[in-house]
NUMILUM-563059 format. One record per atom (N, C-alpha, C): residue in three letters; x, y, z. Coordinates in steps of 0.02 Angstrom, whole numbers, plus 50000, padded with zeros to 5 digits. Layout:
BEGIN
ALAXYZ;...
This chain:
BEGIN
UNK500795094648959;UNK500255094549008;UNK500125087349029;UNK500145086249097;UNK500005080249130;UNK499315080349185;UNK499005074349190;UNK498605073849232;UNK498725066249267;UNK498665069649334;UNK498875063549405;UNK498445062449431;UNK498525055049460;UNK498145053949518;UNK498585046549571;UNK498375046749635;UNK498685044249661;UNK498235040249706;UNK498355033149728;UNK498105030749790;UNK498615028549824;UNK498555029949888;UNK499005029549956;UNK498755024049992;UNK499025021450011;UNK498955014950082;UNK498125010150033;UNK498355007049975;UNK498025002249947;UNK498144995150004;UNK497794990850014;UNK497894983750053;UNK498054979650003;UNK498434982049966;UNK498614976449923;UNK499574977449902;UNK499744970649903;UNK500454968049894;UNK500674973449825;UNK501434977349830;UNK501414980349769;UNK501744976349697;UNK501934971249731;UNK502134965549695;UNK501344962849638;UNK500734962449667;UNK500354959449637;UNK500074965849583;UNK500054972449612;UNK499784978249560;UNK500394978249524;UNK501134978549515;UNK501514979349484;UNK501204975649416;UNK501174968949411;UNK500884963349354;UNK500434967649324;UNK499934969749338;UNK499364971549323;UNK499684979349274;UNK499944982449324;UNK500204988849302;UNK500664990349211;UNK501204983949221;UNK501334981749147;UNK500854981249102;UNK500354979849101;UNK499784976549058;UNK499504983249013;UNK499704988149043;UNK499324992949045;UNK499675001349040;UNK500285000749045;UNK500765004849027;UNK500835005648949;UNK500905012248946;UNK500905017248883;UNK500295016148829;UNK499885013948850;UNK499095011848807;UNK498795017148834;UNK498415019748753;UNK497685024148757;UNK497225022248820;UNK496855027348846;UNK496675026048902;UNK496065020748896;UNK495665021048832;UNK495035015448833;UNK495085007848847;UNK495935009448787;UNK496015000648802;UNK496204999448859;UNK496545001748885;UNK496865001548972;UNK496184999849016;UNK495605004648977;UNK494975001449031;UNK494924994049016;UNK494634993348941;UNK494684986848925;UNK495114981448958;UNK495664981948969;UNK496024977948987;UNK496114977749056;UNK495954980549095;UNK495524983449173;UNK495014978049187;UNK494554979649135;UNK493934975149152;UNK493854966249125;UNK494224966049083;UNK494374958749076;UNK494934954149115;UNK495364957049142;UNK495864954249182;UNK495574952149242;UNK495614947049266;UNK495554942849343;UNK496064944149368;UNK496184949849409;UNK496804951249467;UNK496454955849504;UNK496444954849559;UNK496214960549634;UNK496284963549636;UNK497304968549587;UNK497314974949577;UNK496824978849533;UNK496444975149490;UNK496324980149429;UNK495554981949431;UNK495294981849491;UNK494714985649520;UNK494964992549559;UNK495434991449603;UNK495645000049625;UNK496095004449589;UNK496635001149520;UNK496775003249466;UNK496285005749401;UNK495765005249415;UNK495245004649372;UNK494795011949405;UNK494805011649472;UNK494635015449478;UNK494875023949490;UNK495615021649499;UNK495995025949495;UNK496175030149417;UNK496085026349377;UNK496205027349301;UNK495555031749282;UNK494815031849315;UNK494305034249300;UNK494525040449322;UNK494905040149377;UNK495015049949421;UNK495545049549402;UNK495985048749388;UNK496505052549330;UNK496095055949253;UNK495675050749215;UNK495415054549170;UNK495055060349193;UNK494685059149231;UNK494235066249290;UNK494695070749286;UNK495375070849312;UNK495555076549340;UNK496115080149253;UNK496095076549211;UNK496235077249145;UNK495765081949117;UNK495085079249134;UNK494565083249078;UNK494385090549138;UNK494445089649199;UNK494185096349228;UNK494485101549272;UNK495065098249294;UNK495845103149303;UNK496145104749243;UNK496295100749197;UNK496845103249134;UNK496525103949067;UNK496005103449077;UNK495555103749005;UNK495795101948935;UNK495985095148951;UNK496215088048906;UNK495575084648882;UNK495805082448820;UNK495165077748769;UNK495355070348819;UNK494765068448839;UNK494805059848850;UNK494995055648798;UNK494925057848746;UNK494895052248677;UNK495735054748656;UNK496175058848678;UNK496845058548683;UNK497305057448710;UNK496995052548772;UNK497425051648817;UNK497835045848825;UNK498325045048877;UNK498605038248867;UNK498775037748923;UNK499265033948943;UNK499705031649031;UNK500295034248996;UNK500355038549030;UNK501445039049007;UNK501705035849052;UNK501435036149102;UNK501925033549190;UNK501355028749229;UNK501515023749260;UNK501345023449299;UNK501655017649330;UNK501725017749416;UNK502125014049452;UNK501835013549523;UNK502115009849562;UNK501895006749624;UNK502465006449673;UNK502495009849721;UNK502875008049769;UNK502625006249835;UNK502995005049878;UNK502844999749955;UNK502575005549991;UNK502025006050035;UNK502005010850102;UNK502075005150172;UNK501805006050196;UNK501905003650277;UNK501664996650283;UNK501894993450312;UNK501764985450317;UNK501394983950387;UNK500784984050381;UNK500424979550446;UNK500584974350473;UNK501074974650516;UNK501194966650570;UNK500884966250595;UNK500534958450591;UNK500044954050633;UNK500494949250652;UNK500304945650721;UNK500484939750739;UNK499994933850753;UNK500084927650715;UNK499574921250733;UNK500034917150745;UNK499644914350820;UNK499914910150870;UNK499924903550824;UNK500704901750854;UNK501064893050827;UNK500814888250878;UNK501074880850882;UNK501244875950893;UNK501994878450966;UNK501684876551018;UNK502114878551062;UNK502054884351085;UNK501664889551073;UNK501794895951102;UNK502054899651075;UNK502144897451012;UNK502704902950967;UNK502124907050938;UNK502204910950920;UNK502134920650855;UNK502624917350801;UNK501944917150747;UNK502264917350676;UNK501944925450670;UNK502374927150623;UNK502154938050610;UNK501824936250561;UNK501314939250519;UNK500944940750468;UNK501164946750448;UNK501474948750379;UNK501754955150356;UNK501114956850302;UNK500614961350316;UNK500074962850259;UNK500204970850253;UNK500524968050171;UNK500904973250147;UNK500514979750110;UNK500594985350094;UNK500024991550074;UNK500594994650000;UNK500044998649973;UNK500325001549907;UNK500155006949911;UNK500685012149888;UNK500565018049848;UNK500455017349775;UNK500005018149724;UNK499925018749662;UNK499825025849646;UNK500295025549575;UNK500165031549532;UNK500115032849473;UNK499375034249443;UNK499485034249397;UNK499545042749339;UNK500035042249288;UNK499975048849245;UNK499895050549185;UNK499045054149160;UNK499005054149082;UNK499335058049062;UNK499355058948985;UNK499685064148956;UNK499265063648885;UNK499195070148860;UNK498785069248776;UNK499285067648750;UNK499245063648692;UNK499475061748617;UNK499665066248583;UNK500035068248552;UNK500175073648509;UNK499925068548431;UNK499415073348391;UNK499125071648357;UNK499285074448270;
Protein backbone atom coordinates (compact mmCIF):
# COMPACT_ATOMS: atom_id res chain seq x y z
CA UNK A 1 0.00 0.00 0.00
CA UNK A 2 1.23 3.39 -1.19
CA UNK A 3 0.20 6.91 -0.67
CA UNK A 4 0.95 9.85 -3.38
CA UNK A 5 1.02 13.11 -3.89
CA UNK A 6 2.12 15.32 -6.51
CA UNK A 7 2.86 19.06 -7.38
CA UNK A 8 2.79 20.16 -10.99
CA UNK A 9 4.23 23.40 -12.52
CA UNK A 10 6.30 24.33 -9.05
CA UNK A 11 8.45 27.89 -10.09
CA UNK A 12 11.20 26.40 -9.00
CA UNK A 13 14.53 25.00 -10.92
CA UNK A 14 14.34 21.00 -10.60
CA UNK A 15 17.91 21.07 -10.22
CA UNK A 16 17.58 23.08 -6.85
CA UNK A 17 14.52 20.62 -5.31
CA UNK A 18 16.55 17.66 -6.55
CA UNK A 19 19.41 18.70 -3.51
CA UNK A 20 16.83 19.07 -1.14
CA UNK A 21 14.99 15.88 -2.29
CA UNK A 22 18.29 13.62 -1.40
CA UNK A 23 18.24 14.91 2.08
CA UNK A 24 15.23 13.35 2.60
CA UNK A 25 14.82 10.14 0.68
CA UNK A 26 13.95 6.84 2.37
CA UNK A 27 13.59 8.60 6.03
CA UNK A 28 10.59 8.16 8.45
CA UNK A 29 8.32 10.76 7.64
CA UNK A 30 8.92 13.03 11.06
CA UNK A 31 12.46 13.29 10.48
CA UNK A 32 11.98 14.25 6.81
CA UNK A 33 9.77 17.06 8.50
CA UNK A 34 12.56 17.84 10.71
CA UNK A 35 14.87 18.11 8.16
CA UNK A 36 12.22 20.22 6.01
CA UNK A 37 12.17 22.72 8.62
CA UNK A 38 15.77 23.25 9.44
CA UNK A 39 17.20 23.35 5.97
CA UNK A 40 17.64 26.93 4.24
CA UNK A 41 16.65 26.00 0.57
CA UNK A 42 13.43 27.55 -1.24
CA UNK A 43 12.56 23.97 -2.17
CA UNK A 44 11.78 22.72 1.23
CA UNK A 45 8.72 24.95 1.99
CA UNK A 46 6.57 23.46 -1.08
CA UNK A 47 8.24 19.95 -0.33
CA UNK A 48 7.17 20.41 3.08
CA UNK A 49 4.11 21.07 2.16
CA UNK A 50 3.61 18.52 -0.14
CA UNK A 51 4.92 15.84 2.41
CA UNK A 52 1.99 17.16 4.85
CA UNK A 53 -0.68 15.94 1.83
CA UNK A 54 0.95 12.91 1.12
CA UNK A 55 0.68 12.00 4.88
CA UNK A 56 -3.17 13.37 4.51
CA UNK A 57 -3.91 11.27 1.80
CA UNK A 58 -2.03 8.14 3.73
CA UNK A 59 -4.14 8.51 6.85
CA UNK A 60 -7.65 9.18 4.93
CA UNK A 61 -7.66 7.42 1.46
CA UNK A 62 -5.56 4.29 2.59
CA UNK A 63 -6.00 4.15 6.21
CA UNK A 64 -2.15 4.09 7.08
CA UNK A 65 -0.56 4.85 10.68
CA UNK A 66 1.42 8.30 10.31
CA UNK A 67 3.92 7.04 12.86
CA UNK A 68 4.74 4.21 10.02
CA UNK A 69 5.49 5.93 7.40
CA UNK A 70 8.46 6.77 5.33
CA UNK A 71 9.46 8.25 1.57
CA UNK A 72 10.11 5.14 -0.56
CA UNK A 73 10.20 7.40 -3.80
CA UNK A 74 10.53 10.53 -4.42
CA UNK A 75 11.75 12.54 -7.53
CA UNK A 76 11.52 15.67 -9.62
CA UNK A 77 11.27 16.15 -13.08
CA UNK A 78 11.31 19.33 -15.61
CA UNK A 79 7.69 20.70 -16.85
CA UNK A 80 7.57 23.72 -19.14
CA UNK A 81 10.09 26.46 -19.20
CA UNK A 82 8.87 30.17 -19.17
CA UNK A 83 10.85 32.27 -21.80
CA UNK A 84 11.33 35.77 -20.94
CA UNK A 85 13.33 38.21 -22.82
CA UNK A 86 15.50 41.31 -21.16
CA UNK A 87 16.67 43.83 -23.43
CA UNK A 88 20.83 44.05 -24.03
CA UNK A 89 23.31 46.61 -24.92
CA UNK A 90 22.58 47.32 -28.62
CA UNK A 91 19.18 46.12 -29.10
CA UNK A 92 19.86 42.70 -28.48
CA UNK A 93 17.21 39.95 -26.39
CA UNK A 94 19.11 38.09 -23.89
CA UNK A 95 16.11 35.01 -23.14
CA UNK A 96 15.48 34.38 -19.49
CA UNK A 97 14.70 30.47 -19.21
CA UNK A 98 12.52 30.32 -15.66
CA UNK A 99 12.41 26.85 -15.32
CA UNK A 100 9.10 24.84 -13.40
CA UNK A 101 8.91 21.37 -11.56
CA UNK A 102 6.89 18.48 -11.31
CA UNK A 103 7.43 16.92 -7.74
CA UNK A 104 6.49 13.64 -6.39
CA UNK A 105 6.32 12.50 -3.55
CA UNK A 106 5.49 8.45 -2.25
CA UNK A 107 4.81 7.00 1.35
CA UNK A 108 4.71 3.58 2.09
CA UNK A 109 4.25 1.87 5.85
CA UNK A 110 7.21 0.11 7.38
CA UNK A 111 6.71 -3.33 7.80
CA UNK A 112 7.06 -3.71 11.48
Amino acid sequence: MEAKACLKYARISPRKVSIVLDLIRNKPVDEAMAILQHTPKAACEDLQKLLKSAMANAENNHDMKTDNLYISECYVSQGPILKRIRPRAQGRAFRIDKKTSHITLVLKEQEV
